[in-house]
Residue, then its C-alpha position, 0 to 999 in steps of 0.5 A: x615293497x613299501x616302507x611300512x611293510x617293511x617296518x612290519x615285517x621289521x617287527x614281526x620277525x624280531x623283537x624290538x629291543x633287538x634293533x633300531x632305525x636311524x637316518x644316516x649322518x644322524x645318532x638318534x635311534x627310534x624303534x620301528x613302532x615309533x618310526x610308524x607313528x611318525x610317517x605321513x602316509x606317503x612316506x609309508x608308501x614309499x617303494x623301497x630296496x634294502x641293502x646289507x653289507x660289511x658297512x650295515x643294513x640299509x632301507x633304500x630309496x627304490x628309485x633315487x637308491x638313496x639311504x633313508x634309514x639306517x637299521x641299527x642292532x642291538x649290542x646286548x642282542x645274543x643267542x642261538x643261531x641255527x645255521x641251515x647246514x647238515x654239516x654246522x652245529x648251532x653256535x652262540x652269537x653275540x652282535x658284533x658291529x654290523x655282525x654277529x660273531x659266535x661266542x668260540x670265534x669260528x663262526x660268524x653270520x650276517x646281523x640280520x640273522x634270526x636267534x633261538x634262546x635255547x639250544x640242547x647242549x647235544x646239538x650246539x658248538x662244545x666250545x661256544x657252551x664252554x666259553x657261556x659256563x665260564x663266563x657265568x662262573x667268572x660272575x659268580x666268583x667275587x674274588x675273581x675279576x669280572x670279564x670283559x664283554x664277549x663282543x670285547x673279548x673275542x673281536x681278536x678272535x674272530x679268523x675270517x668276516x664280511x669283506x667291506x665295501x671297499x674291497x669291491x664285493x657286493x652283499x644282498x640280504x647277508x649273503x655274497x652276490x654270486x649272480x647279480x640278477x636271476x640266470x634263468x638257464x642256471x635255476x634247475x641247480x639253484x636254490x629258490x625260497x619262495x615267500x608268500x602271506x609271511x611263510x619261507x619255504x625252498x622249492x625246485x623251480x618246476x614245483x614253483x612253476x607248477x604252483x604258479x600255473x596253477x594258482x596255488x602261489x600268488x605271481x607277485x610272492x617273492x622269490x630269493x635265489x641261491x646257490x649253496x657253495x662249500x658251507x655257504x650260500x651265494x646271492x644268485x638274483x631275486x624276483x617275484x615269482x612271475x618274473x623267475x617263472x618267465x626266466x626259466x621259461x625263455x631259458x635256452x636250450x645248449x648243445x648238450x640238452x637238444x642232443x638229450x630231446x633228439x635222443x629221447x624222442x628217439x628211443x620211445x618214438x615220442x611226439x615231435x615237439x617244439x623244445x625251445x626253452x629249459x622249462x620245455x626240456x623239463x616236460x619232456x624229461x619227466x614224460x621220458x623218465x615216466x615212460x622208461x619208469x614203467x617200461x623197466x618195471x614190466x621188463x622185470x616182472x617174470x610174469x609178463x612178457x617183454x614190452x617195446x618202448x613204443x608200445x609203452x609210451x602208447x599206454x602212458x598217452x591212453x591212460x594220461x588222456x583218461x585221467x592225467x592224475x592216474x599215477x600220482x601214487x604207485x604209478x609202477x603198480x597200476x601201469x602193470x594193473x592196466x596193462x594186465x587189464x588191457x592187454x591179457x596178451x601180454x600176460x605169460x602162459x604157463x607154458x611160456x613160462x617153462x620155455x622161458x626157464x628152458x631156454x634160460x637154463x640152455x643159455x646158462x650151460x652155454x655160458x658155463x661150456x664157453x667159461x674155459x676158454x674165456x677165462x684161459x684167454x683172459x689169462x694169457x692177456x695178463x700173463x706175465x712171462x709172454x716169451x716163456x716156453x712150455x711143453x703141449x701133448x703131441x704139439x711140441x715146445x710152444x712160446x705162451x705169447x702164441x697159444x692164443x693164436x693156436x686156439x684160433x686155429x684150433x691147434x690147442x684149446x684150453x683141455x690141451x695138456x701142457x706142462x712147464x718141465x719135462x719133470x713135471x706132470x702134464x696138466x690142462x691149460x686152463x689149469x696152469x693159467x689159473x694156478x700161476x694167476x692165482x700163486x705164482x709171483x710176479x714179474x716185479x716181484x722176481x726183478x725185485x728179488x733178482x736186484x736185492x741178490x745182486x746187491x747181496x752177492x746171491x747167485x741163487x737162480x730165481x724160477x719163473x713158476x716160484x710162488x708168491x709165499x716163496x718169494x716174499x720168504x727170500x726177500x724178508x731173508x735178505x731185507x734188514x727190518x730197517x730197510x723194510 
């Protein structure tokens, strides 16, 4: 970037009483347009770099890194300004140094942030519109002492800023350098905002590459990276697009991601490709997610048989020889569309269809036999008195610790009649598990009762089959509300 494209830019993103230029060492301030008029033509095509910080924004010297001029913002500069954060509402900012602190003192943003002058007052910080109206009716009142100014008032405020140049942190274009340079391994989770003909706007890096490719998005566009942590964003490198395109193409692949190509080359019997770099890794991901795309859906559909993932990717290879584009919108319909058309043996008779609902109703009534006996072991798994003994039909005195067992064997099955008393009736396994699972109180539930009896001198017997209602009744009986 030369000097004089940088002025340019200068003044057409702000006004030009909102800053100034000085050269350094200096106290005279011009305007960019006078800047422009005074420059010889070297000068103005002078390679050049810029660098923001907590000691202000300078225009560089590209090769020396020498400050040639200094850009000094305005102190009457106040506005709106719209942070780019869901989760932010807009604030009011007024310059502050080399700042710009909002009118409530919590929020605070770099001066070359661009300013709105209106804000809906639904949309905007309650105490930033509060601290305006106050200060408006402070104006108007004549007998009320007029103001200091907002930078003035509010410098005391201010809770947090740009740490300065001495504490060792670097800043570029406003934002805290995270990464000094472009991480090409790091760009799929990075923010990329791609400028080009005066237009900013984010892109992934795959689309910036696929533009690039294709020509859609000139190679020496600038490209500013970012990384969004907590309620900001990190400088993380910046470069045109040829140089960030070239990053993420040379990026290599780590463990993780060459088990990731073995297992998806794998699982639809892909190609053997050359996988070296993140941006290859990239291609074969969204060839994969394609194919797994379309495989689901045809599993879903209750109208066409099953397909093999092998067979489907074969499709996905005929139809992108065909017309490479031939998915870009609906592409779960028209695959099913072409399958249908290609290959009608994959399409349900009527007759397979009620095989299918036969053999699906079998399964069912399967499941449904082998319910009992599943949900009686669950039971004994989580039962909570393991050593308890209970009384089976024709079988005699049992421990619960070892049903499991004798179903196994065959000895007991989950219709086996038990019962917990001589007293009581008999009643199915399955039954009396399900039936002390759902009611019965549990074993912290009686050690708890059988403490607070001890320390009450209670000498009541507690049995084991109590009900949760009981329970929690002799507690609540022995326990003060104060205690509870």
């Amino acid at each position: 970037m030369t000097l004089s494209e940088h002025l340019a830019e200068l003044l057409q993103s702000y006004e030009q009483s909102e800053f100034g230029l000085r050269q350094p060492g200096t106290e005279q301030t011009i305007t960019a347009a006078e800047l422009l008029q005074t420059l010889t033509p070297e000068e103005l095509n002078r390679p050049i770099a810029t660098e923001t910080g907590g000691r202000g924004d300078f225009i560089l010297d590209a090769k020396s890194g020498e400050r040639v001029f200094q850009i000094v913002w305005s102190p009457t500069r106040e506005g709106w300004l719209v942070r780019q954060f869901d989760n932010s509402k807009p604030h009011y900012y007024v310059t502050e140094g080399n700042l710009l602190v909002s009118v409530c003192g919590r929020a605070i943003a770099p001066a070359d942030s661009r300013l709105q002058h209106e804000v809906p007052a639904d949309l905007g910080c309650k105490r930033c519109f509060q601290c305006l109206d106050d200060r408006k009716n402070a104006t108007a009142t004549q007998f009320h002492p007029r103001l200091p100014s907002i930078p003035a008032a509010i410098a005391s405020a201010i809770t947090f800023r740009f740490s300065s140049g001495s504490s060792g942190e670097e800043f570029k274009r406003g934002l805290l350098v995270y990464e000094p340079e472009v991480v090409g391994a790091k760009l799929a989770r990075r923010n990329i905002t791609v400028t080009s003909l005066g237009e900013s706007k984010r892109v992934s890096i795959d689309a910036l590459r696929a533009g690039y490719h294709a020509g859609t998005i000139p190679s020496d566009a600038d490209v500013l990276v970012t990384d969004t942590r907590a309620d900001g964003e990190l400088y993380c490198g910046e470069g045109t697009v040829a140089s960030v395109v070239e990053a993420w193409e040379k990026a290599p692949l780590d463990f993780i991601d060459r088990q990731e190509v073995k297992r998806m080359v794998k699982e639809f019997t892909l190609p053997e490709y050359h996988i070296d770099s993140k941006a290859q890794f990239a291609d074969l991901k969204r060839l994969y997610d394609r194919c797994d795309r379309y495989y689901r859906r045809v599993a879903s559909d209750k109208n066409l048989k099953r397909v093999t993932k092998e067979a489907t990717k074969s499709l996905v290879f005929t139809l992108d020889e065909s017309d490479p584009m031939w998915d870009a919108s609906d592409g779960e319909k028209r695959f099913v569309e072409e399958l249908r058309t290609r290959h009608p043996e994959f399409i349900r008779t009527e007759g397979e269809k009620q095989a299918r609902r036969s053999r699906r109703q079998k399964q069912k009534l399967e499941r449904e036999a082998r319910r009992p006996l599943i949900e009686t072991r669950n039971n004994l798994t989580d039962f909570p008195h393991k050593e308890m003994l209970l009384e089976a039909k024709d079988i005699g005195t049992v421990r619960v610790r070892d049903i499991k067992t004798n179903i196994r064997s065959g000895v007991m099955s989950p219709e086996t009649l038990v019962r917990y008393r001589s007293t009581d009736e008999w009643v199915e396994l399955c039954d009396l598990n399900n039936d002390w699972m759902k009611s019965k109180a549990t074993s912290r539930q009686i050690e708890y009762l059988t403490a607070l009896q001890r320390q009450h001198g209670i000498t009541d017997t507690i049995p084991l089959n109590i009900s949760r209602r009981d329970i929690s009744a002799r507690i609540s009986a022995i326990v003060s509300p104060k205690e509870t």
